[in-house]
C-alpha positions, 0 to 999 in steps of 0.5 A, a space after each residue: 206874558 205882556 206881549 201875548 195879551 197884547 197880541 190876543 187883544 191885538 187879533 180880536 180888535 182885527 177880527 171885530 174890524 174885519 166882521 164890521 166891514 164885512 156887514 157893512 159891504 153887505 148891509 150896502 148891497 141889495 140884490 134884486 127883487 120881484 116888485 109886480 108879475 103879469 099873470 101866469 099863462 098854464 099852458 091849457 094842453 099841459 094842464 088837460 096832461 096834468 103836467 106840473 113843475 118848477 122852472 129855475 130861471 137866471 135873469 140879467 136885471 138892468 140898473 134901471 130895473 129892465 129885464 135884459 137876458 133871461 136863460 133857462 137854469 133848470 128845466 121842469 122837463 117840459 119844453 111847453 112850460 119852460 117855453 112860457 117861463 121864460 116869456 113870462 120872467 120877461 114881463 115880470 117887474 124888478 127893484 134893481 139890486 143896489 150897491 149903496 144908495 146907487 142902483 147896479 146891474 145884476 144876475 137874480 134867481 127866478 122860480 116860477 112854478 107850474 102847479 095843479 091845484 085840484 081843490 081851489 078855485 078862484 074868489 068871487 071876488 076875482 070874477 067881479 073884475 069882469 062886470 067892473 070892464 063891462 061897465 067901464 067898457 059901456 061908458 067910454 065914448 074915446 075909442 082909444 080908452 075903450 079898445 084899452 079896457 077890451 085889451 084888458 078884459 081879453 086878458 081877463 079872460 084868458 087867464 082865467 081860461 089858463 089859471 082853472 084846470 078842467 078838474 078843478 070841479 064845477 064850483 066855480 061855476 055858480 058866480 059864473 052865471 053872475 058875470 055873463 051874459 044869460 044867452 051864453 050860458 044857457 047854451 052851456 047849460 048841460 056841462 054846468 055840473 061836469 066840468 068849469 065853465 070858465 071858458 064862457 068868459 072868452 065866448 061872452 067876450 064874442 057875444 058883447 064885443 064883436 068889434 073888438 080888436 082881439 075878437 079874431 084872436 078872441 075866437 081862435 083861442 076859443 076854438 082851440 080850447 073847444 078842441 082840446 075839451 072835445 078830445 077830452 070828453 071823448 077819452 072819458 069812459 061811461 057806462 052805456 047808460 050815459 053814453 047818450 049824454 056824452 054823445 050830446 055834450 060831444 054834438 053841443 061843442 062840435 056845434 058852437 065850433 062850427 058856428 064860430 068857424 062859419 058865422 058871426 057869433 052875435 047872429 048865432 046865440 
């Protein structure tokens, strides 16, 4: 009877040994984690489509925190969106996983995930960013630190383009008009209440900075999106009565896009 207590207490001090080791090789090692992302680019064709879904991605995370393989897991069925995750899991910023005070080499899982939200739209306080590089813009006297914020505002932009689905509705578009300039809203006057404006961003972009070095890429992202709006509003069926007006909006971005195409766009507005 001695020698079975013996045993018992013999096997639980083993299992207590073994459970502690075990969290402490557990409690040493620390898988990789997100520590920053770069901004989502939504494909715009995908979001006129209302094409939605989740990408699982596997990502090889150096020790030294640097993304060196990334490889499609699970598809969201659409090659456009897995296209841009990946792209995207490259310039995402990782803690490398730890194994004790050390830093080790590690595979970690990436979602990233492609979602319409119909009812949101993005803060005020988002779009102040834009009159912050203005103005930064407007003092900087180094051509180096100011083509640095041109960059920065073109990215700006085009995620704000990329991040805002066309029927996301116009309330966006109210602190719009705080951020740019008057001569180029005006001219989108009449689509203020039908759709949001948030590509007048790009456009203001070519008014203010004809000079920048993304001005050509500036454009051709512009017309591009001109494009596929166009094909949009040309599927929307209105009553006869309305047709004039859709006739106009149709005519107002033929025009602007032939005016990008075929002339300066500071000596046009």
């Amino acid at each position: 009877m001695k020698n079975q207590t013996i045993f018992r207490y013999s096997f639980l001090i083993t299992l207590v040994t073994v459970g502690v080791l075990l969290f402490q090789c557990a409690a040493q090692y620390q898988k990789a984690t997100v520590r920053s992302t770069p901004p989502l680019d939504y494909p715009l064709e995908a979001q006129m489509e209302q094409r939605e879904g989740v990408v699982g991605l596997a990502v090889y995370v150096s020790g030294d925190s640097m993304v060196k393989t990334v490889e499609l897991d699970e598809s969201s069925g659409f090659a456009d969106l897995d296209s841009v995750a990946v792209q995207f899991a490259k310039e995402v910023q990782f803690n490398p996983a730890r194994k004790g005070r050390e830093t080790v080499p590690s595979w970690t899982r990436l979602n990233v995930n492609f979602r319409l939200d119909k009812t949101s739209t993005p803060k005020e306080e988002r779009l102040k960013k834009f009159k912050a590089y203005h103005k930064q813009i407007a003092s900087f006297k180094d051509e180096e630190k100011r083509n640095t914020a041109l960059e920065a505002l073109y990215k700006l932009s085009t995620n704000l383009m990329g991040s805002v689905s066309l029927n996301a509705g116009p309330k966006i578009n109210e602190p719009l008009k705080k951020v740019v300039s008057e001569q180029i809203y005006q001219y989108w006057q009449p689509l203020d209440e039908a759709i949001p404006l948030t590509f007048v961003v790009l456009d203001d972009y070519l008014y203010r900075y004809p000079k920048s070095p993304r001005y050509d890429d500036a454009k051709s992202r512009l017309i591009e999106y001109l494009g596929m709006l166009k094909d949009e509003m040309q599927k929307v069926q209105v009553d006869q009565e309305l047709e004039a007006n859709k006739a106009k909006v149709i005519g107002l971005i033929e025009q602007r896009v032939n005016q990008l195409k075929d002339e300066p766009v500071s000596s046009v507005l």
